[in-house]
N, C-alpha and C positions, 0 to 999 in steps of 0.2 A: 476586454472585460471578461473575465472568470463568470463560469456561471455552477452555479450548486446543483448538484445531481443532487435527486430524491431518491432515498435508500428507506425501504424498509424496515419497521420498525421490528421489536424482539418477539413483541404478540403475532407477527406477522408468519414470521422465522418458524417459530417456535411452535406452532401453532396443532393440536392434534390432526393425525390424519384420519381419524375414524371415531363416529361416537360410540362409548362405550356406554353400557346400561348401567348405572347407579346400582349398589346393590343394598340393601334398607339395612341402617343399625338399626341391633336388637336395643331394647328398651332396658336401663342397670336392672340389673334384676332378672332380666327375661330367662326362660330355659334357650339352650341353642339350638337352634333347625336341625333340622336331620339335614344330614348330604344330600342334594339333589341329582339324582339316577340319570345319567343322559339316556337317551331318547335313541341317537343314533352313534353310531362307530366313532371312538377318539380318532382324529385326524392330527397330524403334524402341520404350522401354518406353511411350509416353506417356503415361498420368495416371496415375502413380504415383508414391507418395512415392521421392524419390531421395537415396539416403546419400552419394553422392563430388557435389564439385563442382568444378567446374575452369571459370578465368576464362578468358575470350576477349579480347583488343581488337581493333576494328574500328574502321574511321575513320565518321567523321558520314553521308557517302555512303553506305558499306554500311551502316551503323544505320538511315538513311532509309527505304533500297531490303525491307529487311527487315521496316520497318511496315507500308509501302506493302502487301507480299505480306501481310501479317496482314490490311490493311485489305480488299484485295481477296478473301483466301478467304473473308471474312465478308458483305462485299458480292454477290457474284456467285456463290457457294458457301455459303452459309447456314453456314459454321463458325466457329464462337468458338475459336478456339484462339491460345495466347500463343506469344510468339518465342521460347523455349525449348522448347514444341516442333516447329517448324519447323527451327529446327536442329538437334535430334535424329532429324528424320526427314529432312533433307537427309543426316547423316554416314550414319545406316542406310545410306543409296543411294547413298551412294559408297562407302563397305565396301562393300558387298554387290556392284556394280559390282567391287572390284577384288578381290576372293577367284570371283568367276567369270571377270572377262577378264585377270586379273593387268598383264600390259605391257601390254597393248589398251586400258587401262579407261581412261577420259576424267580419271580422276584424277591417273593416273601421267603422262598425255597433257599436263593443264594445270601440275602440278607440273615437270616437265621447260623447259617453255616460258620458266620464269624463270629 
């Protein structure tokens, strides 16, 4: 006689791994908050699971130039680390850069330029 194996259900699967903090709608009408200033230094999450994802395109060139830096921090810098997170710790540094130098910050500097 067959016997059914219990599998987990989709809630189960699916399930968050961290609670996130609710962030309050504003009221039709309300003016909007001001930005809230962090406290301490933007950090990158790095090796953790991540829930939003958001595509990028780059051309062949910066694909290239991007392995190249993988290949090289593992070469000459003994790190394994993948191209998702180098550009997680590249944007860190450029936030982080532009919420200290705001207009000053190399980001607004290169954005402007085009």
């Amino acid at each position: 006689m067959a016997r059914r194996v219990s599998l987990p259900a989709a809630d189960d699967l699916f399930r968050p791994t961290a609670e996130r903090p609710q962030e309050p709608v504003p009221a039709p009408g309300a003016e909007p908050a001001a930005e809230p200033r962090r406290s301490s230094p933007r950090r990158p999450s790095g090796r953790v699971r991540h829930d939003e994802k958001m595509t990028v395109y780059v051309t062949s060139d910066e694909l290239l130039d991007l392995e190249h830096a993988r290949l090289a921090l593992r070469r000459t810098h003994g790190m394994a680390v993948d191209r998702g997170r180098i550009v997680r710790e590249a944007v860190a540094l450029a936030l982080a850069d532009l919420e200290a130098h705001g207009e000053d910050s190399a980001l607004v500097r290169r954005l402007s330029e085009q």
